[in-house]
N, C-alpha and C positions, 0 to 999 in steps of 0.2 A: 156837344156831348150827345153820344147816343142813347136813347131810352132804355138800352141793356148795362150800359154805362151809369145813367143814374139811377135805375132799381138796384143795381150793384153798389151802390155808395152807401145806398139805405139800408140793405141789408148789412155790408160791413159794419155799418156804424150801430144798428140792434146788437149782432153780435160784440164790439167790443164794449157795448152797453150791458147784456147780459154777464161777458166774464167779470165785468168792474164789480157788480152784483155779487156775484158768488167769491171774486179775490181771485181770480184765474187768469193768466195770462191769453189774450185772444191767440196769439200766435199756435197757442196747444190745439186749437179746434181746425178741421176742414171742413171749409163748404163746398162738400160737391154739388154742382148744378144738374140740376135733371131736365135731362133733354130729350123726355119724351115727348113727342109731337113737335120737338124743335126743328125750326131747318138749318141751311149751312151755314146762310149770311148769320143769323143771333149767334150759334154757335162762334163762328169765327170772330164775333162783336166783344162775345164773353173772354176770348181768350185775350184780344186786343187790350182790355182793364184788368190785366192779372189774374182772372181765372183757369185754375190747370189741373181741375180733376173735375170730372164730369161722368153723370150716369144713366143710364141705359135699362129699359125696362126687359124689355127682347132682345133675343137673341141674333134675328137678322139685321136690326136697324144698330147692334150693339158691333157689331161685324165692320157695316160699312159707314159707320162713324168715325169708328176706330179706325180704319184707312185711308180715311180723308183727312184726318189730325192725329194723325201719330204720335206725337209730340209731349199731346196732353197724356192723362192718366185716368185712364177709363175704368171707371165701376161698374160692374152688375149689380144693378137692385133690385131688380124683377123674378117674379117666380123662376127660376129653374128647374125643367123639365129636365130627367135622365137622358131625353133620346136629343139633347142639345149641347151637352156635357161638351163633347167637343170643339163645338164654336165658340166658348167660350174660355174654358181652362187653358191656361198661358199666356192668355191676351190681356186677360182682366189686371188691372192692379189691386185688385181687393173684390170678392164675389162676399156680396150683405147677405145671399139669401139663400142659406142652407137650413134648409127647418125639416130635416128627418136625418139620421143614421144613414139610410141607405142613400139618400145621394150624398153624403159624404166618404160616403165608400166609392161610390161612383168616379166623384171628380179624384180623388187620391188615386182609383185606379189607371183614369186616361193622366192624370200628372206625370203618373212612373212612368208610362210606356214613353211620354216624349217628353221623360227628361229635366223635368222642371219640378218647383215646389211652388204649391197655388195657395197665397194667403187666402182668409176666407173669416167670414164670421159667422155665428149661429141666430138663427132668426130664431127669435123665441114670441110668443103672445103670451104676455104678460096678464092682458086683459083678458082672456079667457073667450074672447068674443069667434062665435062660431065660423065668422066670414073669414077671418085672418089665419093665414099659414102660420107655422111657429110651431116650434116646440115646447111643452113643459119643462119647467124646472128639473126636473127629475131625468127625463131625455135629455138634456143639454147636460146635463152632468155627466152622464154616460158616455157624451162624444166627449167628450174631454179627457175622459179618461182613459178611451179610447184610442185617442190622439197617437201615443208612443208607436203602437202600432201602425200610425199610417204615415209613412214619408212623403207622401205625396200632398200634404196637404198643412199649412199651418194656421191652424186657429187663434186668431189673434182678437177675440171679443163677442163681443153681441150684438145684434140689430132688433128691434122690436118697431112695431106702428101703432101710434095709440089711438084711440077713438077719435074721428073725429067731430069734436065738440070745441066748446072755448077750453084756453088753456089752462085753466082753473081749474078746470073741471077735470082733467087726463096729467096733471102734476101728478096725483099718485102713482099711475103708471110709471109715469119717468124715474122718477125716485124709485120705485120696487124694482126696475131692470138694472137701477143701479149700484141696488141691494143683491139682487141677484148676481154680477157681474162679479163683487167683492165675496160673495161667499164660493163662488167658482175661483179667485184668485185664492181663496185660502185654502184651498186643496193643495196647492202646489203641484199640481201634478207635474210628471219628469217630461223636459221638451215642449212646454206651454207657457206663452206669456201673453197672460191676458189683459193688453192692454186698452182696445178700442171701444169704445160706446157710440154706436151709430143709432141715431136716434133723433125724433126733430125734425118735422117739413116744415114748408110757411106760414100752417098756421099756427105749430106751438114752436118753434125752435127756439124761440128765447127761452121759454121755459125748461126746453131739454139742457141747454146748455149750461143755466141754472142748478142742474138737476146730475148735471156730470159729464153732459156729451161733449166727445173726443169730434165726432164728426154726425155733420145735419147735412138734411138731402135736402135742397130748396129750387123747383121749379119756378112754380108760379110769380115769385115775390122778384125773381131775377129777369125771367123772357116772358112776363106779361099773360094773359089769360087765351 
């Protein structure tokens, strides 16, 4: 068995250990693999053990990823720059990291022009911490509401990144974006269903998944340091 292979068993087995926790079926969660700094072989190790959604920090390395394993189902997780809009919308199966209005405007614009509708989530910083991208409460509500207005784009959740510290200690976090999530679903807004919680790397994501999440980003714990 390869060492991608058994980090992979051990993470499976936290997470069906955390949904047991909270009464949640594992099957509800995705573990996307982040495969920043990965190469081809781990990549191609990961998919050999049932791994099939994997994510991407950048833009050029999220490009030619994607065209070596097509197959799979590639994330953007990484900041999104406006002047990259491009390389990425259509190709993504899900973009985490929309933390202002204006590139949501952005990517719904290059959407229409070719034709597609780009799921997407709202990065929001929950912890208020100055180094973290993310929107406020109060801006994520706005794109939301927003939404009707733009076909080019569907919001399907939140992604937030919590301090990193022990898990203990960034549980509130988790919890409050999943407080936040639920009072965005109670808007109802027309054309909006807000169903994903991306939330959770190596080193808390049992606690996210505890805590609500739909899908955890896990590098480290999967293709080693």
């Amino acid at each position: 068995m390869s060492a991608v292979a058994e980090r992979y068993r051990v993470v499976a087995r936290q997470v069906a250990d955390a949904a047991d926790i909270a009464g949640r079926d594992p099957a509800e969660i995705t573990v996307v693999a982040v495969t920043k700094t990965v190469g081809v072989p781990e990549i191609a190790a990961a998919l050999s053990v049932g791994l099939n959604d994997f994510g991407e920090n950048r833009a050029q390395e999220f490009v030619g990823k994607q065209a070596l394993f097509p197959t799979a189902r590639w994330h953007f997780i990484g900041t999104l720059q406006t002047n990259k809009v491009k390389q990425v919308v259509g190709r993504a199966h899900l973009i985490h990291s929309i933390d202002s209005r204006h590139l949501l405007q952005a990517v719904d614009g290059h959407a229409r022009e070719i034709d597609v509708v780009q799921p997407v989530l709202l990065q929001v910083n929950v912890s208020g911490e100055a180094s973290k991208h993310g929107m406020t409460y109060d801006e994520a509500e706005e794109c939301v509401e927003a939404a009707y207005g733009l076909p080019g784009v569907e919001i399907r959740g939140l992604m937030t990144i919590a301090p990193l510290s022990r898990p203990a200690s960034v549980r509130w976090v988790l919890c409050e974006c999943a407080s936040w999530l639920g009072r965005l679903q109670s808007l109802h807004c027309r054309g909006v269903d807000l169903s994903e919680l991306s939330m959770g790397m190596t080193n808390d994501f049992a606690v996210a998944i505890e805590e609500g999440a739909t899908i955890v980003r896990v590098g480290r714990a999967i293709f080693g340091r």
